[in-house]
C-alpha positions in Angstrom: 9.3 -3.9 -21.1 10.5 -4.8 -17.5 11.0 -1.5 -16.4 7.3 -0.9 -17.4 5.7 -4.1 -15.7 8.2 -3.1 -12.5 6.3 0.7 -12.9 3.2 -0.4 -13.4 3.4 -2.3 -9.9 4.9 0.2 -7.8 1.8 2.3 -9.3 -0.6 0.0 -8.1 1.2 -0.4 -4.7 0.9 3.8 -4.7 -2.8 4.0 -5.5 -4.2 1.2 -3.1 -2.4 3.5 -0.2 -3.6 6.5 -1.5 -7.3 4.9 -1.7 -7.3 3.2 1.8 -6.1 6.7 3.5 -8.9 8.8 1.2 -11.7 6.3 2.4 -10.4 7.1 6.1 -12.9 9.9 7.4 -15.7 7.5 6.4 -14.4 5.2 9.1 -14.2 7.1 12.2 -15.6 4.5 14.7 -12.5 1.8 14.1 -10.1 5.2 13.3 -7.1 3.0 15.5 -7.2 0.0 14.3 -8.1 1.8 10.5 -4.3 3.4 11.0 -2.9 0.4 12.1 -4.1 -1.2 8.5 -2.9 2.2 6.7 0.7 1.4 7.9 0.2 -2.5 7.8 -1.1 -3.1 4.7 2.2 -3.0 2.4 4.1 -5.0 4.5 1.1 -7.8 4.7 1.1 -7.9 0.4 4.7 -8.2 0.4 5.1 -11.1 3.3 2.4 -13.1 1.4 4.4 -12.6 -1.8 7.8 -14.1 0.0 5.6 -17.4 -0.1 4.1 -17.3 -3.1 6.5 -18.9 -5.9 5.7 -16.9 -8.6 6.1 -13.7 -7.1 8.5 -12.0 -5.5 8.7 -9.6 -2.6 10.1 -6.0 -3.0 10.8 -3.1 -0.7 10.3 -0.4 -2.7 6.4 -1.7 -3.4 6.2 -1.6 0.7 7.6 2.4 0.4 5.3 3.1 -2.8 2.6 1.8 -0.4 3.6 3.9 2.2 4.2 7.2 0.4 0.3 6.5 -1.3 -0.7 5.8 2.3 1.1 9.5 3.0 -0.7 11.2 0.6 -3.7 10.4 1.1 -3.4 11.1 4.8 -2.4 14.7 3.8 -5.0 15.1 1.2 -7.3 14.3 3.8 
């Protein structure tokens, strides 16, 4: 059951980066600061979660957020 929650999250964490880099060509006038959100955006989730007390922080949702992020840069 944990292993499918822990999964399930990583998932989501792989998806949101793969949808942020697919909606990229739409944004071409802000196309710096766009990247800079690409490649900032797991490490912002997880930082919030550090204060959160019923969540915790974990590195591999930052690189699932990062490969998604990946991928969607090379599908585009």
């Amino acid at each position: 059951m944990l292993a499918g929650m822990y999964i399930e999250s990583s998932l989501q964490h792989l998806i949101l980066g793969l949808l942020l880099a697919l909606t990229y060509p739409a944004i071409k006038k802000y196309k710096y600061s766009y990247l800079v959100l690409l490649f900032a955006h797991p490490f912002v989730i997880e930082g919030v979660q550090l204060f959160m007390p019923n969540r915790t922080a974990d590195t591999t949702d930052i690189f699932f957020g990062l490969i998604g992020t990946l991928l969607g840069i090379c599908l585009v």
